[in-house]
N, C-alpha and C positions, 0 to 999 in steps of 0.2 A: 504494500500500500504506500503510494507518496505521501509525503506530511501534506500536499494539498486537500486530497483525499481523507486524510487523517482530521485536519483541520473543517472541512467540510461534514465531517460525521459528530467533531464536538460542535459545530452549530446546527446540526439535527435534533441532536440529544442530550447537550448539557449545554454550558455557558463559554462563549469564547470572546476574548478582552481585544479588541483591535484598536490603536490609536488611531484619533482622526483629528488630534491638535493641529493640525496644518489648516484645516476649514475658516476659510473667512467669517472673524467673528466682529461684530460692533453691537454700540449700546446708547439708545436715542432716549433721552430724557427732557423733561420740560412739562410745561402745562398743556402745548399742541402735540405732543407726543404723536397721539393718537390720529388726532384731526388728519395732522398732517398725512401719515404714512398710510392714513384711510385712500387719501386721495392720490395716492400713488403707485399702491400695489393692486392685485385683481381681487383680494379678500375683504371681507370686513375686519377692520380693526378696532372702529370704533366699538362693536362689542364684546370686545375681549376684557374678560374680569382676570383678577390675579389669579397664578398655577395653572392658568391657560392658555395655549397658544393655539399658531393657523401654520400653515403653510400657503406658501405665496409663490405668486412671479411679477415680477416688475417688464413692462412693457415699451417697445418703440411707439410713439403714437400709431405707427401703424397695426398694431398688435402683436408685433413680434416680441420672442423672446430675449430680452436684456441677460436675464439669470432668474435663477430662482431661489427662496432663503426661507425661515422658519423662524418665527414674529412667535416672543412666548414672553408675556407678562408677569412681569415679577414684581409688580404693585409699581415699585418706585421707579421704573424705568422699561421699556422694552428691549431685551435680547434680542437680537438678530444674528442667526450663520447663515452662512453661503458657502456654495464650492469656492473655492479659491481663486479660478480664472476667474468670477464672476464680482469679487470683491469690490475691486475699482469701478467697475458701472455703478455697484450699489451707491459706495462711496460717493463718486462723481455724482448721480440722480439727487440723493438726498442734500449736499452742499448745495447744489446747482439750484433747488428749487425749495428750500425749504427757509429762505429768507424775508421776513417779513413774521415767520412763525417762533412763537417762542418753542426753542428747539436746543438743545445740547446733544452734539456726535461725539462719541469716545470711541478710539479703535484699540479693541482687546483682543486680536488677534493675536497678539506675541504674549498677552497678558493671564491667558487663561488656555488651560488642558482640554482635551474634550476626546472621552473615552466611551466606547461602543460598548456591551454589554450583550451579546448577541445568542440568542437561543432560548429554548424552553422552559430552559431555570434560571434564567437572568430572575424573573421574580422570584425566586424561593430566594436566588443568591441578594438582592436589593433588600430582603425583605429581613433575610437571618442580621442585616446591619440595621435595623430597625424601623425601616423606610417602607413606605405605600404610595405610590404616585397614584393620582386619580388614573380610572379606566379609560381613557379617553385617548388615542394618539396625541401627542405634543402635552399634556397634560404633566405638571411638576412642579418639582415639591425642595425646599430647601432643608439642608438636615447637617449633622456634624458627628465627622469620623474621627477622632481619634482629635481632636482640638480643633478640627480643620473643615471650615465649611462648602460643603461642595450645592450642588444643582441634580435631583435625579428626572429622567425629561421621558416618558416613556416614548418608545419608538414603533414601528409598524413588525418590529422583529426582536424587543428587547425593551433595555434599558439603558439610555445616554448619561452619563457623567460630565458635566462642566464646575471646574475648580480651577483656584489658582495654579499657575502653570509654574511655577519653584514648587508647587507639591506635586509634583506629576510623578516622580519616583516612590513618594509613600502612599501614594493611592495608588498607582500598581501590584505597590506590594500588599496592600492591605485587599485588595480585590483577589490577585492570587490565591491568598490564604482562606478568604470566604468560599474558593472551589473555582474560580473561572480560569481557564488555560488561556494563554494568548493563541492568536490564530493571524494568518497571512490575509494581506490582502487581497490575492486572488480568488481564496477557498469564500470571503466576505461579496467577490463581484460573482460569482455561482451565483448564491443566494438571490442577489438583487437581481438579479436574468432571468431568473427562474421566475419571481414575482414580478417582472414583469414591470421593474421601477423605474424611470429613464432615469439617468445622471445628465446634467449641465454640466455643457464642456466635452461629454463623450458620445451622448446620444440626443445632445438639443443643441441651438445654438441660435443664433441672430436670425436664422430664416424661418424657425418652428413660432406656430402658433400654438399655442395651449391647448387648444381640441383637437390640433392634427396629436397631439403626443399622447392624451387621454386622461390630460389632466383637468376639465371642468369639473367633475365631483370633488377631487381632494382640493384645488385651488385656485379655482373662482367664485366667488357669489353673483347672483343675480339679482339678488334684490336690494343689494349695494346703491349709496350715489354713485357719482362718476370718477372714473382712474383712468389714467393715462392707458390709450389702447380699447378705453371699453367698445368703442363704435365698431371696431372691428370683430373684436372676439362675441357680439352680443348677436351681431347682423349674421357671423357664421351658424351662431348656436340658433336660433330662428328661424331663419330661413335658408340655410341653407346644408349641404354637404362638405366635408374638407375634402380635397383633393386626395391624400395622402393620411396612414393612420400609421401610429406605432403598433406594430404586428410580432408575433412570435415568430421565430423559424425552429423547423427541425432537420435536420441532413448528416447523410453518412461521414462526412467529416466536416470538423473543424473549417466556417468561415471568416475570414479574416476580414475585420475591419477595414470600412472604406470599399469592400467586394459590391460592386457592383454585380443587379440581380436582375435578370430577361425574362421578357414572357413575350412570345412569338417574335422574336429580335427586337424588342423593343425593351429598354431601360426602365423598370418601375419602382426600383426601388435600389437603396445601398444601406450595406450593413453596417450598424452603429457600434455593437458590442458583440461579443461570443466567448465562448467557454465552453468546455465538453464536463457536464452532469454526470457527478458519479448515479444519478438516478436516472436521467431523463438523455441522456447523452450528447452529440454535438446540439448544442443551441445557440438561439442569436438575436438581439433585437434586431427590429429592422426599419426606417421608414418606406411606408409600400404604397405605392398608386391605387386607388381602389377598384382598378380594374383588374387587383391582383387581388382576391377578397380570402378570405380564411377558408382553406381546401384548396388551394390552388396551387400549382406546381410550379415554380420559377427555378431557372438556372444561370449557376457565375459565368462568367465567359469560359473559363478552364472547361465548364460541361457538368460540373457538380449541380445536382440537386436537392434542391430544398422544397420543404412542404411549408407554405406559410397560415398562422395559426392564431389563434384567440389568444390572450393575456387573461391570465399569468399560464403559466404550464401547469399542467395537472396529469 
């Protein structure tokens, strides 16, 4: 068995620790807090009460994808992370327009750790430290280990840790000893392929729309006032179809990002992410023209076939 595989089977079955302190973190405080970043990202924020967060995407007026990041209320200020490519738009967006508003930006990206907690027993292991986040994705709870106050943030696969980043070696060790193994990032991009989650930066970028990727449930509202981008993403949700959808693939081997994928010599799609499933085997996000619809058979130029397929895998 490879430690990927090995790694892959402690997030099946118990808890596996991956660092994700690299993630662009910031922290908007003030009295327009709220106001402001209401009118900016595709969520509501104005109703977010403390221990609660959203996930979000920040938009070109024309709807496209800037990045996307994770708004979680901690009474006196809101936390915000992002991918890392995605930082400086955030950054940039929020300076750029957020004058006139009572607003305070703090960048805690070098300031604070941020640790995965990934698998089945993330809560028994969160829970043997005293800890209960509410049931809710994004949903979090503030608590203190060993003199040291951390952040537990629940996730769609776990339980997220944010604390100051000079504790990052005693919260490792102190998670270890509660039962979580550290684990690879690769065995970590399985996971997310398999559900079906898109990453910014590997499987979105400046040309996706939010509903070509399948993100209106988890991070738009619709019954929001108005944010940058809405005319677009509301007229496609309404009235119309997207061109293109984030799709599953399945195929005898391994395709590699960036593969461009034919259906009757025509171009309808290119692969975003892939990985071979110790369960499910070669897989792939993909964006797919919807003349290539879930059951359809497209191939790379090499002549490999792929079956394209509903999200998540199952």
């Amino acid at each position: 068995m490879t430690s990927t595989a090995r790694d892959y089977t402690t997030l099946k079955e118990g808890v596996g620790l991956l660092d994700r302190s690299e993630r662009g973190k910031l922290a908007l405080g003030g009295a327009d807090a709220k106001e402001f970043l209401h009118g900016q990202v595709t969520q509501d924020v104005v109703g977010l009460t403390a221990g609660h967060g959203r996930y979000a995407a920040f938009l070109t007026p024309k709807g496209k994808m800037l990045g996307d990041l994770r708004i979680l209320d901690a009474g006196d200020e809101l936390l915000l992370d992002t991918e890392r490519v995605a930082l400086q738009a955030l950054f940039n967006m929020i300076r750029r327009y957020s004058l006139g508003y009572a607003v305070q930006l703090h960048k805690r990206t070098l300031e604070r750790g941020l640790f995965s907690l990934i698998g089945p027993l993330a809560d028994e292991l969160i829970q043997s430290l005293g800890v209960r986040p509410g049931p809710a994705e994004h949903d979090h709870v503030s608590f203190e280990l060993g003199g040291r106050e951390l952040r537990a943030i629940r996730t769609d696969v776990g339980i997220d840790l944010l604390f100051d980043a000079h504790e990052l070696g005693a919260v490792r060790e102190a998670t270890l000893a509660a039962g979580a193994a550290e684990v690879s990032e690769a065995a970590a991009e399985i996971l997310r392929i398999e559900r079906g989650r898109p990453r910014y930066g590997v499987d979105l970028d400046d040309s996706v729309i939010p509903q070509e990727a399948g993100l209106n449930e988890r991070a738009v509202s619709f019954t929001k006032g108005c944010y940058v981008g809405q005319e677009t993403v509301a007229r496609l949700f309404y009235r119309g179809k997207p061109n293109r959808e984030l799709r599953g693939l399945r195929s005898a081997v391994q395709l590699a990002p960036g593969t461009e994928l034919l259906l009757a010599e025509r171009v309808v799609g290119t692969v975003t992410s892939s990985a071979n499933s110790p369960q499910h085997g070669a897989i792939a996000l993909a964006l797919v023209r919807r003349e290539a619809p879930p059951g359809a058979i497209v191939h790379s130029a090499d002549g490999h076939e792929a079956v394209v397929g509903e999200l998540p895998f199952t």
